[in-house]
C-alpha positions as a Markdown table, in Angstrom:
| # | Residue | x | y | z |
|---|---|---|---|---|
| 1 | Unk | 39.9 | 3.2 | 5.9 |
| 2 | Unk | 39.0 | 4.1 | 2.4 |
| 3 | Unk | 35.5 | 3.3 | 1.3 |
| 4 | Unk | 36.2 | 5.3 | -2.1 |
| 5 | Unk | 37.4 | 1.9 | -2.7 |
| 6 | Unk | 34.1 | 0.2 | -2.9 |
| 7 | Unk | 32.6 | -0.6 | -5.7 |
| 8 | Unk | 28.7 | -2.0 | -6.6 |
| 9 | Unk | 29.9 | -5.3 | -8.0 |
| 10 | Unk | 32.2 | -6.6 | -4.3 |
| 11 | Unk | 29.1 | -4.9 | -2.3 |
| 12 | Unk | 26.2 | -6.9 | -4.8 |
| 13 | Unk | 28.8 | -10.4 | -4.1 |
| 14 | Unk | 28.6 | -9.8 | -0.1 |
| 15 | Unk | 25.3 | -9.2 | -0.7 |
| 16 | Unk | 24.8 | -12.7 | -2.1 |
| 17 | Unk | 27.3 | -14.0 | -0.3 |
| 18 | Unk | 25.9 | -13.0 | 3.4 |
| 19 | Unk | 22.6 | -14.6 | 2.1 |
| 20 | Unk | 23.8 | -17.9 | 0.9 |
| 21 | Unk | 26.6 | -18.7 | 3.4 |
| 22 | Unk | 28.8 | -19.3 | 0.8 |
| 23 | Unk | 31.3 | -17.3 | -1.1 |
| 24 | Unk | 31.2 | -19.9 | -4.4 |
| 25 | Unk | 27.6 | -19.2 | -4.8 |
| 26 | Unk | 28.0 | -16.0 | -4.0 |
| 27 | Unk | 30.3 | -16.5 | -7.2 |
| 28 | Unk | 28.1 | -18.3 | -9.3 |
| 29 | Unk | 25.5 | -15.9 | -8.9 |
| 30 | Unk | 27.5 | -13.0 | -10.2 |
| 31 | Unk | 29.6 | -15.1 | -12.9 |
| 32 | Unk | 33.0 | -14.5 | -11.4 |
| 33 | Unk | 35.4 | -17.4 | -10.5 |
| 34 | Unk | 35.4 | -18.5 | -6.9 |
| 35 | Unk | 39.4 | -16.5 | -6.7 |
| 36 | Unk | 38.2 | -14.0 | -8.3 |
| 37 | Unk | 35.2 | -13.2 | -6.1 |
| 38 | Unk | 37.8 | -14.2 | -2.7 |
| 39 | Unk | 40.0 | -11.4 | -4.0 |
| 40 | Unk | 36.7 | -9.0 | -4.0 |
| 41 | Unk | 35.7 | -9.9 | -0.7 |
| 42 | Unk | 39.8 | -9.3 | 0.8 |
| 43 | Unk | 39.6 | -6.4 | -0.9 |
| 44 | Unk | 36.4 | -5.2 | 0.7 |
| 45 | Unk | 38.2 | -5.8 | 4.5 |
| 46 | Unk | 41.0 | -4.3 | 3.4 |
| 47 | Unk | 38.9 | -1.2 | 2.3 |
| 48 | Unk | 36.9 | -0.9 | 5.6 |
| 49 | Unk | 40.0 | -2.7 | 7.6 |
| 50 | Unk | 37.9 | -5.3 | 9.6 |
| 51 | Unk | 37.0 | -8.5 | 9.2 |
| 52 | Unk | 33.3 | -8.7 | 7.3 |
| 53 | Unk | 32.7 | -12.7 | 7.6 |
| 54 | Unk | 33.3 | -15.7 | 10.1 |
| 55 | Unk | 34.3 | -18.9 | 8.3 |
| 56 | Unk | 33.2 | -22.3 | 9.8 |
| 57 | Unk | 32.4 | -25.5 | 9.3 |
| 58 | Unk | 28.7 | -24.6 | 8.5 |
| 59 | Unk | 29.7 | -21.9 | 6.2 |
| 60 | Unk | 30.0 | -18.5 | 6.2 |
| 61 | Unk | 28.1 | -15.9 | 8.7 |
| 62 | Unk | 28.4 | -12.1 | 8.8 |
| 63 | Unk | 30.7 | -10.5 | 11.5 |
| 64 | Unk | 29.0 | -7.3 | 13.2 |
| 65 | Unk | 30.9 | -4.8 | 10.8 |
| 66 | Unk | 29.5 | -7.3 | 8.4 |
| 67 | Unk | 26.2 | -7.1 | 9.2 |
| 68 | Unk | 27.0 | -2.9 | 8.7 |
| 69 | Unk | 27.8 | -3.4 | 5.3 |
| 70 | Unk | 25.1 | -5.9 | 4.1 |
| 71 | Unk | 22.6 | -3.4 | 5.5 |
| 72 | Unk | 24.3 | 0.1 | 4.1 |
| 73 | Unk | 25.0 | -2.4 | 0.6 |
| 74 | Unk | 21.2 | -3.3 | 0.0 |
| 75 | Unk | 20.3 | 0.4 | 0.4 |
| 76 | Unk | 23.0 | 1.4 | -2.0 |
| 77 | Unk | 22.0 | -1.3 | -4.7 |
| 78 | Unk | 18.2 | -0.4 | -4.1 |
| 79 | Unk | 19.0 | 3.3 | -4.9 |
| 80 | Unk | 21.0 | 2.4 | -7.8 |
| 81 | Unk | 18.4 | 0.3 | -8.8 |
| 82 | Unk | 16.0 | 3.5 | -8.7 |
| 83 | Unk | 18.0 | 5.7 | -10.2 |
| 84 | Unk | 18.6 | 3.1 | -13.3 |
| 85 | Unk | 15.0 | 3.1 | -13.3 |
| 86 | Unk | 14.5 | 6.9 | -13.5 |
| 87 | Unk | 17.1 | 7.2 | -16.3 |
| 88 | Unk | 15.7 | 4.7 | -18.1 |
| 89 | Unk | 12.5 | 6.6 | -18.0 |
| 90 | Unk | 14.3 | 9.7 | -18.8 |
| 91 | Unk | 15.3 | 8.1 | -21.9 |
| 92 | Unk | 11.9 | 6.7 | -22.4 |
| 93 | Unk | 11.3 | 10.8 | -22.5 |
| 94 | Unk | 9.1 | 10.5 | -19.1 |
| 95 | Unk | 9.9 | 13.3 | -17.5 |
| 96 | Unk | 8.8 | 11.9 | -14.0 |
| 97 | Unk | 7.4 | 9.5 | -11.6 |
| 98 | Unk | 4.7 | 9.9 | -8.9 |
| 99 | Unk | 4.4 | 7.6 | -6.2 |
| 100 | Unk | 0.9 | 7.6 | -5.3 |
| 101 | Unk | -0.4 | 5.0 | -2.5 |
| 102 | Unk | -4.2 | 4.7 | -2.0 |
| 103 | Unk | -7.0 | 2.8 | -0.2 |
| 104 | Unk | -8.9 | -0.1 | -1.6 |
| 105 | Unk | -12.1 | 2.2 | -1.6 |
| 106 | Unk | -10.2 | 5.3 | -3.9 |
| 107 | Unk | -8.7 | 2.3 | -5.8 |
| 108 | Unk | -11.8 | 0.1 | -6.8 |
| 109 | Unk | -14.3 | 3.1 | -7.0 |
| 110 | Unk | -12.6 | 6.1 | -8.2 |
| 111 | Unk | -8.9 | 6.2 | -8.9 |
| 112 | Unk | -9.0 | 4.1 | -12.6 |
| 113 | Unk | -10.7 | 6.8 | -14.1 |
| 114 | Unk | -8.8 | 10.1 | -12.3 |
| 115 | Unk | -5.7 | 8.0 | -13.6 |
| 116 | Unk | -6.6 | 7.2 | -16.7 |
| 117 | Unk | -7.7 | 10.4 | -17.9 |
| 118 | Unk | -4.3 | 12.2 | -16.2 |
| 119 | Unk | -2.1 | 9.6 | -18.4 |
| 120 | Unk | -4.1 | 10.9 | -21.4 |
| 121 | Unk | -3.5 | 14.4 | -20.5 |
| 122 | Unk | 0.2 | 13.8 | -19.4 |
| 123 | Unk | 1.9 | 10.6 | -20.7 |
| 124 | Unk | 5.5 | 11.5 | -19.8 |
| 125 | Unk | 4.7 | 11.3 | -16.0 |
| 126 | Unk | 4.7 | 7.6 | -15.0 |
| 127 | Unk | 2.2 | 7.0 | -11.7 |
| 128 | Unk | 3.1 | 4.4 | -9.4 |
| 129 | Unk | 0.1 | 3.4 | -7.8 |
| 130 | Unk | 0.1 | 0.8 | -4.3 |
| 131 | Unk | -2.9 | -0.2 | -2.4 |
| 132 | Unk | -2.4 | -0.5 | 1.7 |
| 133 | Unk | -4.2 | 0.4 | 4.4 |
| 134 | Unk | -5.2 | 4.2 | 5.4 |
| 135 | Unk | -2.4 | 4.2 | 8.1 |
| 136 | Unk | 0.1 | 3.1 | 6.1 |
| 137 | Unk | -0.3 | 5.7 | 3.7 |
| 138 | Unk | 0.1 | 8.1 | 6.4 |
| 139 | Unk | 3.4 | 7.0 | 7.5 |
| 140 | Unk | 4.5 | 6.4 | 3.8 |
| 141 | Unk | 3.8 | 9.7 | 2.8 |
| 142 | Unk | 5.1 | 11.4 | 6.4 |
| 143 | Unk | 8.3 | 9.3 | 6.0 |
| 144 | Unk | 8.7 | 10.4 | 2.3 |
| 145 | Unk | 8.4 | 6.8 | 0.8 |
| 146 | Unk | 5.3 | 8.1 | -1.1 |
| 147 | Unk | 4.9 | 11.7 | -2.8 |
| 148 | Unk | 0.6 | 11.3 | -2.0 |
| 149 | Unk | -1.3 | 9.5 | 0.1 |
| 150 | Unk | -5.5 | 8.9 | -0.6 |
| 151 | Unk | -7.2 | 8.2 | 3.3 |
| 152 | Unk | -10.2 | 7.7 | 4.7 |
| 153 | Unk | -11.1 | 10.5 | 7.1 |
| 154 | Unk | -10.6 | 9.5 | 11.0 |
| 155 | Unk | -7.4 | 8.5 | 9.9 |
| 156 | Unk | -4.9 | 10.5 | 12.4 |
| 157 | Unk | -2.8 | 12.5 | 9.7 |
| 158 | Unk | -0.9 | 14.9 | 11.9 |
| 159 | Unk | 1.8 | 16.8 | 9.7 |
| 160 | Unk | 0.4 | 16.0 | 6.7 |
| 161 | Unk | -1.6 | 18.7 | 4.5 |
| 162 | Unk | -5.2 | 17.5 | 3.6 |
| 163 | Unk | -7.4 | 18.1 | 0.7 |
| 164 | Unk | -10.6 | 16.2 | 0.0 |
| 165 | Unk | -10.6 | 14.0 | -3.1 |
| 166 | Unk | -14.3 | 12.0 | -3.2 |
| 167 | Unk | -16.9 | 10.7 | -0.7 |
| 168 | Unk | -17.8 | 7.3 | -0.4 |
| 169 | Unk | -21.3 | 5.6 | 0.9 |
| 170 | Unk | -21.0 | 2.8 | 3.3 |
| 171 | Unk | -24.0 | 0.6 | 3.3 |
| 172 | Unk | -25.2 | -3.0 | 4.6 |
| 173 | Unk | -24.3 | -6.2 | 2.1 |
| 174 | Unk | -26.5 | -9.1 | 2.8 |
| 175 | Unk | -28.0 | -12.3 | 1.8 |
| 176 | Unk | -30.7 | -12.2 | -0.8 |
| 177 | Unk | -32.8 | -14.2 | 1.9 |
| 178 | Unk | -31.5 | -13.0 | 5.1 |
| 179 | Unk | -33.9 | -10.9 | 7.3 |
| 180 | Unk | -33.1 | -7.2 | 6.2 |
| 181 | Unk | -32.6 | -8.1 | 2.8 |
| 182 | Unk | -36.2 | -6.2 | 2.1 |
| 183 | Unk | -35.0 | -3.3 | 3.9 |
| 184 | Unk | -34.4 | 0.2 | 2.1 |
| 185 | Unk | -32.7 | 1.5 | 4.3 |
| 186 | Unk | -31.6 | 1.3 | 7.5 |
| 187 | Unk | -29.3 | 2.4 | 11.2 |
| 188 | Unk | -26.4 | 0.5 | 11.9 |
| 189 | Unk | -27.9 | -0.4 | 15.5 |
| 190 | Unk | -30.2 | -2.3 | 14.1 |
| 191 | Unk | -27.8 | -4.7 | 12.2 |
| 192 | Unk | -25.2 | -4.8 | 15.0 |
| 193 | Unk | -27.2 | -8.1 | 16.4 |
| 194 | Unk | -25.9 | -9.9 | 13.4 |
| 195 | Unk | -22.6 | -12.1 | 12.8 |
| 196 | Unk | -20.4 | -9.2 | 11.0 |
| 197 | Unk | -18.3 | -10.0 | 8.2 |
| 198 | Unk | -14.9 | -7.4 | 8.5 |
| 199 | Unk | -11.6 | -6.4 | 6.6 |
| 200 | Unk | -8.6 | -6.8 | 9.3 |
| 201 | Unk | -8.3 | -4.6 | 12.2 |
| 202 | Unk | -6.0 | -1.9 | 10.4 |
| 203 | Unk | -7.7 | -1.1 | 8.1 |
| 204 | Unk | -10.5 | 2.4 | 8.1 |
| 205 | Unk | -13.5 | 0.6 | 7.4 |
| 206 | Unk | -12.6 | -2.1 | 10.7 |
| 207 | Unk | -11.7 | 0.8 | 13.3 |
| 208 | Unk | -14.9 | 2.6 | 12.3 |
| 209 | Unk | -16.8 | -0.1 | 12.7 |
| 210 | Unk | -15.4 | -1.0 | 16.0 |
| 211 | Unk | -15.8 | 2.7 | 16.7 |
| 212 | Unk | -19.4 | 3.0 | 16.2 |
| 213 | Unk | -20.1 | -0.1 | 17.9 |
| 214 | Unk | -18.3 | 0.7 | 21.1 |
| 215 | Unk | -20.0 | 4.1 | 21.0 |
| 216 | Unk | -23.4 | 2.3 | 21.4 |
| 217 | Unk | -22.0 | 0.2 | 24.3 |
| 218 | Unk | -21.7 | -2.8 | 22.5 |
| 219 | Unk | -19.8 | -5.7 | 21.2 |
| 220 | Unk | -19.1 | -6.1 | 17.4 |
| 221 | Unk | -19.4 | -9.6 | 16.7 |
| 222 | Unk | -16.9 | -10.5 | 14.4 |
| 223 | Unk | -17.3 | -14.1 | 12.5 |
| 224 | Unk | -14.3 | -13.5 | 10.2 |
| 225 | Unk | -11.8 | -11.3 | 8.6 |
| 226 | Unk | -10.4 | -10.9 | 5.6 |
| 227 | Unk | -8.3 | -8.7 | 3.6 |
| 228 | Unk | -10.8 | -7.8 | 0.3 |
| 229 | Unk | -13.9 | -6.5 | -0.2 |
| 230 | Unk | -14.4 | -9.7 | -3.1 |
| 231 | Unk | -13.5 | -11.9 | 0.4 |
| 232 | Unk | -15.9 | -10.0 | 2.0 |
| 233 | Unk | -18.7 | -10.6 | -0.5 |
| 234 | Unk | -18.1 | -14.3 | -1.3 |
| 235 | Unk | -18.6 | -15.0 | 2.9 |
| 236 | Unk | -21.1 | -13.3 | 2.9 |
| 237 | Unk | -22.7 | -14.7 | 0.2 |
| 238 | Unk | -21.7 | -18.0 | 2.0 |
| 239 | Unk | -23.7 | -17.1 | 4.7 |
| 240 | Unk | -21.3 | -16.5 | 7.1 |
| 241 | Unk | -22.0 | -12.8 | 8.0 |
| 242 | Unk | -23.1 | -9.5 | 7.2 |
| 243 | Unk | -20.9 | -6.7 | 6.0 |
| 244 | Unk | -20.8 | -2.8 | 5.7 |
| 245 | Unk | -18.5 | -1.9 | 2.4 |
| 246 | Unk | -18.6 | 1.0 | -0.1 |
| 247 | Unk | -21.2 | 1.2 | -2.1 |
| 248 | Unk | -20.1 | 2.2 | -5.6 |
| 249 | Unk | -17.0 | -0.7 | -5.0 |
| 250 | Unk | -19.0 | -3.8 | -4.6 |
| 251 | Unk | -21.8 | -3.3 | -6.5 |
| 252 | Unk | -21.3 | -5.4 | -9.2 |
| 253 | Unk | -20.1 | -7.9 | -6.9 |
| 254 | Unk | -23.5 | -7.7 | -4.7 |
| 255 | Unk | -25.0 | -8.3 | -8.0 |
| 256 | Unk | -23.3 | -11.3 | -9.3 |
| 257 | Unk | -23.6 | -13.1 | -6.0 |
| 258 | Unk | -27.3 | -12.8 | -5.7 |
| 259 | Unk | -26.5 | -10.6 | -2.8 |
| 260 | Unk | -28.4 | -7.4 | -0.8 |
| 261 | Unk | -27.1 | -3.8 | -0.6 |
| 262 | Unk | -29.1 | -1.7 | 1.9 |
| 263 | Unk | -28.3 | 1.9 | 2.4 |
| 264 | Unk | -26.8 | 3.3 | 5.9 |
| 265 | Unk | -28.7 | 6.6 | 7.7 |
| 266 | Unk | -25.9 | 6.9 | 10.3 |
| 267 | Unk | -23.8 | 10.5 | 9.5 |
| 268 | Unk | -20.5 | 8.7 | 9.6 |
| 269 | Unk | -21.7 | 6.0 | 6.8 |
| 270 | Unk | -20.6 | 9.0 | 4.1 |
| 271 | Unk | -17.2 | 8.7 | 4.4 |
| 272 | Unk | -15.1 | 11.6 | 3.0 |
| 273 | Unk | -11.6 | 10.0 | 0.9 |
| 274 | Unk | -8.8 | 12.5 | 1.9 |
| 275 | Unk | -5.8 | 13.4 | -0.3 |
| 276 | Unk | -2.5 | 13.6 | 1.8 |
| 277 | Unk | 0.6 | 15.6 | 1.2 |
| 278 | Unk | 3.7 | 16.4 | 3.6 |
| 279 | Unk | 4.5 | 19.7 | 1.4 |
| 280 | Unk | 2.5 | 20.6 | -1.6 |
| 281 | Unk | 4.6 | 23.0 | -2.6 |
| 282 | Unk | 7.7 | 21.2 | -2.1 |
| 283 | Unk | 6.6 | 18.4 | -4.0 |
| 284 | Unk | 8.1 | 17.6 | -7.6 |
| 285 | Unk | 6.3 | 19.6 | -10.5 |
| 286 | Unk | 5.0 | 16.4 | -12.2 |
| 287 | Unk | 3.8 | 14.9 | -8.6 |
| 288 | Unk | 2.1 | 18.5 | -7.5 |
| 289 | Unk | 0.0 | 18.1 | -11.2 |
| 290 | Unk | -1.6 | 14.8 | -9.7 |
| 291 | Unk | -2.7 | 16.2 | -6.8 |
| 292 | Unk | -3.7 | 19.1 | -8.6 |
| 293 | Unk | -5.7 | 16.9 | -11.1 |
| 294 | Unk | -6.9 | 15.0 | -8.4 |
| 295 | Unk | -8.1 | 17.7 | -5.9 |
| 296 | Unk | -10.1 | 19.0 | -9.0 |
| 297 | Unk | -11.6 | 15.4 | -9.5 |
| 298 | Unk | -15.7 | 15.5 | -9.6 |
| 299 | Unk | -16.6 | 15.2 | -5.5 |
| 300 | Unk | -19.3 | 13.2 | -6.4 |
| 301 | Unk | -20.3 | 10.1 | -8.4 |
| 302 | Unk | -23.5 | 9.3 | -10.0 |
| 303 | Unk | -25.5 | 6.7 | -8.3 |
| 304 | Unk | -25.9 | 3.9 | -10.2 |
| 305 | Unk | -29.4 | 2.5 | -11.3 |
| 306 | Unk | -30.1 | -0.8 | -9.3 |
């Protein structure tokens, strides 16, 4: 067996060919001529010496040292792919790229600015910025598919080293003609009566939710879920539910929509956002400035006039 032999064009044509079930559009795809790409693909079981597809009337499927290959091919071509990408920045003179992933609170609230002014300060490091759920970022950071996660706290972040970043304020989004509307504040116990309004059940903001209910021996009763804080708003406003969401996030949303914010007294309604690292000092010079830049963000926002 000698896999020196491989090369990135035969792996990208079993790639396409193991997808379409066909080695002539396997072919077209790539420009080659159908011999031309039968050749590649005799060369590739001569390199590995086994049989990589089954021919049959329906077409072509992947044997099981196929099936090896197409799955050690599309992580080879993906890390080519990167490292194309990080040379092209290189020449672009950035000098590197963090992979932050974030929550949709850090994300509508707080991270455009902290990003913004860091590209100003430090144009040659690229951020690349995703938006999932606070477990996610946990595992993407603990797995090494992200240099920095931003969290919610309660978020189980075992191995990970922690820094705070900014603190949110969770309050109640109504109706403008819904009973509480005329409230100023308020406890949670005293909305949990209502039809709730919810992001999905990964998310932070759902498990706390589900939390504190349960803690008060009772049932959250959830009339929908979606996966935005807009969503969240325009059902609301539809009158299907009440809500709890950040603050600072949807209030020009609450405003637009003719809809209610109403402060939270419960402790666990100031949420504290939590930045996330496996090693900071292992991290990449450029990636350790961001978290730097970020740990040394303001902890707190001015409250907006209503």
């Amino acid at each position: 067996m000698n896999l020196h032999r491989l090369d990135l064009v035969s792996l990208s044509l079993f790639l396409h060919v193991v997808r379409s079930g066909s080695i002539s559009k396997g072919a077209l795809a790539l420009n080659l001529a159908v011999g031309a790409a039968s050749k590649r693909i005799s060369d590739l079981e001569a390199a590995v010496g086994a049989e990589l597809l089954e021919r049959h009337s329906r077409g072509i499927t992947p044997t099981a040292a196929g099936d090896a290959l197409a799955h050690h091919a599309q992580r080879i071509l993906g890390d080519v792919n990167l490292l194309a990408a990080e040379l092209r920045d290189h020449a672009k003179g950035i000098v590197g790229v963090a992979r932050l992933w974030a929550n949709t609170s850090a994300i509508t609230q707080f991270l455009p600015g902290d990003i913004a002014a860091f590209s100003r300060a430090t144009p040659a490091i690229r951020i690349e910025l995703a938006e999932l759920n606070s477990g996610e970022i946990v595992m993407g950071v603990l797995e090494g598919r992200a240099d920095i996660g931003i969290f919610a706290d309660r978020t189980p972040a075992l191995g990970l080293q922690l820094m705070p970043y900014r603190e949110d304020r969770l309050v109640l989004v109504v109706p403008a003609g819904h009973v509480l509307a005329r409230r100023r504040a308020l406890r949670f116990e005293e909305a949990v009566e209502f039809d709730f309004v919810s992001l999905s059940h990964g998310t932070s903001l759902a498990q706390r939710l589900q939390a504190e209910t349960e803690a008060m021996g009772q049932r959250l009763k959830l009339r929908i879920q979606v996966r935005s804080f807009d969503a969240m708003c325009q059902m609301v406003a539809a009158g299907l539910g009440v809500a709890v969401l950040p603050a600072d996030a949807v209030r020009a949303l609450v405003r637009s929509l003719n809809l209610r914010q109403i402060p939270l007294q419960d402790p666990w309604a100031r949420r504290q956002l939590l930045i996330g690292v496996r090693d900071l000092e292992a991290l990449p010079r450029h990636a350790r400035m961001l978290v730097e830049h970020l740990a040394a963000s303001p902890r707190q926002q001015p409250q907006a006039r209503r």
